[in-house]
N, C-alpha and C positions, 0 to 999 in steps of 0.2 A: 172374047176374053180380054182384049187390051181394051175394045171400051170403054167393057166394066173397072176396069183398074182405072181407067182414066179418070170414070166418074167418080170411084170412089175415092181418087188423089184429090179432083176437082173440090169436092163436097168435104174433102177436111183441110181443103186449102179455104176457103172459104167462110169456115166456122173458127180457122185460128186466126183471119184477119180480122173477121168481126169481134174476135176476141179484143187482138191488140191494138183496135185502130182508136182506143180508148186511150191509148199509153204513147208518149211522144217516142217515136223512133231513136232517138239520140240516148234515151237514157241507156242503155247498153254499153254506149262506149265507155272509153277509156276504162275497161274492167280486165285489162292485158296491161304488162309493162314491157315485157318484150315477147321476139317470136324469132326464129331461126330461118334467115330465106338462103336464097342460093344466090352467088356470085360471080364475077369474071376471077373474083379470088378465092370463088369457095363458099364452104356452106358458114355466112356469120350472123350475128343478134344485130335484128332490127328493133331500137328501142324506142318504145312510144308514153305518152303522158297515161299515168294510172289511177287510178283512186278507188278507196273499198267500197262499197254497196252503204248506203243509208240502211238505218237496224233503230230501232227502240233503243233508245238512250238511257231512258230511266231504267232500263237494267243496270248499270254501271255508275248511278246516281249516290252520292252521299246529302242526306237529309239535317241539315241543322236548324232551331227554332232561336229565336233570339224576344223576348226574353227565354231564357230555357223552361220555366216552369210553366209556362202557356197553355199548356195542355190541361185541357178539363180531368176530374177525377182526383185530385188530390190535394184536398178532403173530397171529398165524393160532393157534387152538387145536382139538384135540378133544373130541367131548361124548359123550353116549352117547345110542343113541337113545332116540326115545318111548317105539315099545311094547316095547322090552326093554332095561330101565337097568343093561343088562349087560353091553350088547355099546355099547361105547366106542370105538369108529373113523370117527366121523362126524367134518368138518372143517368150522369154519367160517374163510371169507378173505376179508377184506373186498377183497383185487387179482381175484379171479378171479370175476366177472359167477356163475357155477353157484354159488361157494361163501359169497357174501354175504348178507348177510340186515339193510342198511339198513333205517332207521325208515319210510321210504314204502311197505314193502313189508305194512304193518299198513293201508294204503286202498288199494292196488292191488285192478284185477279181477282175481278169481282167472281162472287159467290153465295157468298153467307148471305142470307134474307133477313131482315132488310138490309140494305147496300152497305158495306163499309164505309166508314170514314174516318181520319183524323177531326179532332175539334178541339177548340179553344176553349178557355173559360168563357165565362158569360161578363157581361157588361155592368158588374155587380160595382163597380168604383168609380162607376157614373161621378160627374163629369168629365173625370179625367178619361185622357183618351185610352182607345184602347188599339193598341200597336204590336204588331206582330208581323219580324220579320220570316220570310221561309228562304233558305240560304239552300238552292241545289246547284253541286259542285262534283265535276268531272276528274278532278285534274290531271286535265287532256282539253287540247283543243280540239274544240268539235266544228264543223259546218253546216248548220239548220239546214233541213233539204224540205218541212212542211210547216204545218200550223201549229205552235203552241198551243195546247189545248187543256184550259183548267176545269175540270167541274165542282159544282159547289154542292155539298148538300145541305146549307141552307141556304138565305137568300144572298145572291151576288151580293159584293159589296158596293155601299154610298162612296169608295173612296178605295184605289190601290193604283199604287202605283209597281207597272215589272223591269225590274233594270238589269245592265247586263254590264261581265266583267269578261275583260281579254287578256289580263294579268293575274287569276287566280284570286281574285276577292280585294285586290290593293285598290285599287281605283275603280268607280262603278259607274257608269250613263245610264238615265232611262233609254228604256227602249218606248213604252208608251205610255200615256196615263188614264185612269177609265174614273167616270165618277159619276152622278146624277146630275150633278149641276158641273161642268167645266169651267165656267168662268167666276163660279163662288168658290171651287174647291182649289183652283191651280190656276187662277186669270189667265187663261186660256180659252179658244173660242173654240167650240166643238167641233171634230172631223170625224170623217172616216176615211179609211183606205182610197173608196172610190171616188173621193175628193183629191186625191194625189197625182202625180205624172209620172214620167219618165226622168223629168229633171226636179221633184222636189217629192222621191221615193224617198231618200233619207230624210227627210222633215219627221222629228219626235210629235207627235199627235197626243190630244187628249180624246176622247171617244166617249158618247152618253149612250152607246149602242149596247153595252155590255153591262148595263147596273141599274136594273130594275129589281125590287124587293121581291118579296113572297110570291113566287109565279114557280106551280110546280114545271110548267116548260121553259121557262126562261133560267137554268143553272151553270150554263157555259159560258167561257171568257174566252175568245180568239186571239193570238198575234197570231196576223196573218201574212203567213211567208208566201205564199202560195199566189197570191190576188199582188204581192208585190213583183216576184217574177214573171209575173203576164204581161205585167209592163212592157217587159224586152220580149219574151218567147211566145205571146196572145191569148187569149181567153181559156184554151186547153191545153196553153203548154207543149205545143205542137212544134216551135220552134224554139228548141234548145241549144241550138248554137249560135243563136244572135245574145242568148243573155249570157250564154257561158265567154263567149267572145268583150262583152262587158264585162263581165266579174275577172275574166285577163289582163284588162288593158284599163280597170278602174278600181285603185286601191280601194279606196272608201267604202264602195258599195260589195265587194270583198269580203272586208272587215264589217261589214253591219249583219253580217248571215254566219256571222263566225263570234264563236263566244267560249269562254272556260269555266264560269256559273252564271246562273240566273237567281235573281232574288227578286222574291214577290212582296211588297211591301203591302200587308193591309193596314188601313190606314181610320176605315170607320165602316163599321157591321151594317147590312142592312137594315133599316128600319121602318122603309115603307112609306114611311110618311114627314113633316116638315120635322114637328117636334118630338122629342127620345119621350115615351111614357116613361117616366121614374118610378111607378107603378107596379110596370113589371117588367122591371129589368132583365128575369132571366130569358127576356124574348132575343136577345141580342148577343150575336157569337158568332164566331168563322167554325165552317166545317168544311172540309174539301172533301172529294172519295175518288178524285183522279185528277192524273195529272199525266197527261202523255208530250212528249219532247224526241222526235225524228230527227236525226244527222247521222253524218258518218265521221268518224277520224279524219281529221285534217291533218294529211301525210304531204303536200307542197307538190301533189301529183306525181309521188314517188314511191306510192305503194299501192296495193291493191288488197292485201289486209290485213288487221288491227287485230291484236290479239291480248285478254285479259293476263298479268304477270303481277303478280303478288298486290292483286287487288289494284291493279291502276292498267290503264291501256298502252296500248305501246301498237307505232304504227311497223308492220314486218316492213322493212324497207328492200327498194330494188335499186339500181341506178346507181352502186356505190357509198350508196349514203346511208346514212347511220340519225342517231337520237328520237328522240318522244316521237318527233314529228318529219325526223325525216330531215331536218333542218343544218345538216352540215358534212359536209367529206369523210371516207373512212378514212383514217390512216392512210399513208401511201398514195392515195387518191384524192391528193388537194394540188394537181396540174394548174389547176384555173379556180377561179373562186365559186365555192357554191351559188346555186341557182337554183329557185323553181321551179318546176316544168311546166307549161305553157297548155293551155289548153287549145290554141292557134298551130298550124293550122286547122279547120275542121276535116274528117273527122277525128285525125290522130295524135296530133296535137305535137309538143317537140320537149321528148325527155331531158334535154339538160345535164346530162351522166356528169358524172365526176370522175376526172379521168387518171391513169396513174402520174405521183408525182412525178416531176420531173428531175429530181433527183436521185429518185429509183431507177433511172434510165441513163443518169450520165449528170455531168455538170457545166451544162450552157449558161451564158454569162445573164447575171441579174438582173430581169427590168422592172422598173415600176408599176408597167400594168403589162397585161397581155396583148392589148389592139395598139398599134403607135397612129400617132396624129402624126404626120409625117411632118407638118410646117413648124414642129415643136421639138425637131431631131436638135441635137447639142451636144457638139465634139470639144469638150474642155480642156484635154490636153493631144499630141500633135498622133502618141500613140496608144488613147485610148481607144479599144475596141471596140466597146459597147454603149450604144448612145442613149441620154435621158427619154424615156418616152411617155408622151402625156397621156390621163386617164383617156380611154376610148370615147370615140365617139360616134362608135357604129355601137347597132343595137344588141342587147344580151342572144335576142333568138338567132341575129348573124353571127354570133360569134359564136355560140353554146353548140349551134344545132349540128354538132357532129358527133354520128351514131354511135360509134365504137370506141373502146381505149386503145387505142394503137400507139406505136415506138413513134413516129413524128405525126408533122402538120405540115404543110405548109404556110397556111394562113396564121397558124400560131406560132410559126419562125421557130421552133425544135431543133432543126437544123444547123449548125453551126459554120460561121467561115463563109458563106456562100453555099451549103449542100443544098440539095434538093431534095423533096420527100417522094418516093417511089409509092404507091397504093398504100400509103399511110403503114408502111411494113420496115420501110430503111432508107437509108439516107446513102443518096448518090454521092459522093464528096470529090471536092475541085482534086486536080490531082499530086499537091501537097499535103493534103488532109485527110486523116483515117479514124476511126473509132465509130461507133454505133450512132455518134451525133455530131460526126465532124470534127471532134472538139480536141484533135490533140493531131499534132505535125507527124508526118511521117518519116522526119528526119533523125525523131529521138530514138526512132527505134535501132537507126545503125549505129557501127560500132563505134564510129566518129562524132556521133552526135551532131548536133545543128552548125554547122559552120556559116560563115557569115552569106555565102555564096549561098547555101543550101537552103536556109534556111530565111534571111532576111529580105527575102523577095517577097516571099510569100506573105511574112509578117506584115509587110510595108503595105500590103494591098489587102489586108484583114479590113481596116474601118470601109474601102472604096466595095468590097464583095459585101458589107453585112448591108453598107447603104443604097446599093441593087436590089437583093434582096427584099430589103423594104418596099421602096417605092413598085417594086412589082406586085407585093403586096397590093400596092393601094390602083393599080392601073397604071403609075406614072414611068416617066424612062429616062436614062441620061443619054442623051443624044448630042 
């Protein structure tokens, strides 16, 4: 009987690895933001870097045409077909349901026979060009996790350029440019992907791989995200923490997989051949019938998931943090300044919490940052207590990566006066000093109040305790 159970564990251990030995192991993570472990203080939240699952984007896509009347059908015209730009008795009408071909019919499931598609006018104002922007827009930031993928139902274009915005449509980059000839349409010299590196992955590219005319197999446009991540994580993608440890620790390339519209610019219809027939010009026109666009919400590794809210996305935030994206402290919870969360170390990377204000907690004296450069301390008058301290120069993940919101720190000096921080729970206080953060004599409480005896000792050796304090912060001592 245990055999049999064994072979039968065996034989479905075996057909689920064959399953997933397709899929990089790493994709799973970061799909947790925190978890409950157990303590020498008890049961507290272990917090880790999160992000929501990558989903079909073009569901949450808004479609604009620029010029707006682009759209074939109105007046009703005819074109010629696909696969013989000879035969010119096809109609398109925007009044009759069979004969339309609106802009939503580029994200529709396909179904209807023959295929769906949006399309343009035809090329009837020959010579003038014909130009037609497609303007799809999130507004939300997204992070490509695949291939942009356009299909055409007629011929690829001689000419388009797809660029992208990270500002909501204000400012625009290409991302690539595709044409028949690269060095006639964009003096540009022809690439592809598999022409790039690890160090010239961000180079904008023009590409002759994608714009061949009337071929009913050749309808698809790639940007290809997928053949760029290989770069860092290899041919299957099997190493997902060497590129995710790159897209950490390198803004640029970050920012090049992140976007909040995409605009496809056509630029000139196929035509197959050198010169336009003027002929028959209804041979000439953009049709698309899909367009597919893969990411997820770009939450700053602070959520796990994204949820539609009065027609716009919005990431569910964890970690304390709040807005679109996740991008700033809740209330009360602006201790330190916000931070990303890290996708280092591998596998769980380092949440970054936002911790509670520090005035929710008591009133320790003002510094200019939170880490001190210690060679930068500056006592300006004989009793001031609290010294100028320079921007940090330790790094965000040393100073960030602590897990819980707790009443002090040590390393972040919460303490006041010289306290010391007990399991991040309370503050040991020298023994002139009382309150929840050191921060008030314990003189004021008698009925005599601070006398000079009681009290001016203590005062007097306030700068000499905050600047111990310090330097044990940083390893050093007065000796």
């Amino acid at each position: 009987m245990y055999l049999s159970r064994f072979l039968s564990l065996h034989a479905l251990w075996v057909t689920v690895s064959s399953v997933m030995q397709h899929y990089p192991s790493v994709w799973g993570h970061y799909d947790v933001c925190k978890t409950q472990i157990y303590t020498e203080e008890g049961k507290v939240w272990d917090y880790m870097a999160c992000q929501p699952e990558a989903r079909d984007m073009i569901k949450y896509v808004k479609v604009t045409l620029d010029p707006p009347d682009i759209t074939c059908g109105d007046p009703p015209e005819t074109f010629c077909a696909m696969g013989n730009p000879y035969m010119c008795n096809n109609e398109c009408d925007a009044n009759t349901q069979e004969l339309a071909h609106p802009p939503e019919l580029m994200f529709d499931l396909e179904g209807r026979h023959p295929s769906t598609f949006w399309q343009s006018t035809t090329w009837k104002d020959y010579p003038k060009p014909l130009h037609v922007n497609i303007t799809l827009s999130w507004n939300k930031t997204i992070e490509l996790t695949d291939n942009i993928v356009i299909t055409f139902e007629s011929g690829r274009p001689d000419q388009m350029i797809l660029e992208k915005s990270l500002d909501y449509g204000r400012t625009w980059q290409p991302y690539q440019y595709y044409a028949t000839d690269c060095l006639d349409a964009f003096h540009m010299d022809p690439k592809s992907v598999r022409d790039l590196s690890q160090h010239t992955v961000l180079e904008i590219i023009c590409t002759e791989e994608y714009s061949t005319g009337y071929m009913t197999n050749s309808k698809i446009i790639h940007f290809e995200i997928k053949d760029r991540f290989a770069f860092f994580a290899g041919p299957r993608l099997h190493n997902m923490a060497s590129l995710y440890g790159q897209l950490d620790t390198t803004k640029k390339l970050r920012d090049f997989f992140t976007i909040t519209d995409l605009r496809i610019r056509l630029l000139r219809p196929a035509t197959g051949e050198i010169y336009v027939d003027e002929q028959h010009l209804a041979r000439y026109f953009y049709a698309i019938s899909d367009i597919r666009v893969y990411g997820r919400c770009k939450c700053n590794l602070h959520a796990t998931g994204c949820k539609e809210e009065n027609k716009r996305l919005l990431c569910e935030c964890e970690h304390n943090t709040t807005g679109p994206d996740c991008g700033k402290c809740k209330k009360n919870y602006q201790g330190r300044p916000w931070s990303p969360g890290s996708y280092l170390p591998i596998p769980k990377g380092t949440a970054n919490i936002c911790i509670p204000s520090i005035s929710s907690i008591g009133n320790p004296p003002k510094f200019d940052r939170i880490w001190p450069n210690i060679s930068s301390l500056e006592v300006s008058k004989p009793n001031q207590v609290a010294p100028k301290l320079a921007m940090s120069t330790v790094s965000s993940v040393q100073v960030a990566n602590h897990k819980r919101a707790n009443v002090c720190d040590n390393e972040l000096l919460h303490c006041q006066n010289g306290g010391t921080c007990i399991n991040n729970v309370r503050c040991q206080c020298p023994p002139a000093y009382t309150g929840i953060l050191c921060e008030k004599l314990k003189c004021e409480r008698d009925p005599g109040g601070c006398s000079q005896n009681s009290g001016q000792g203590a005062i007097s050796h306030r700068p000499l305790l905050l600047l111990t304090a310090l330097l044990g912060a940083t390893g050093l001592c007065i000796c």
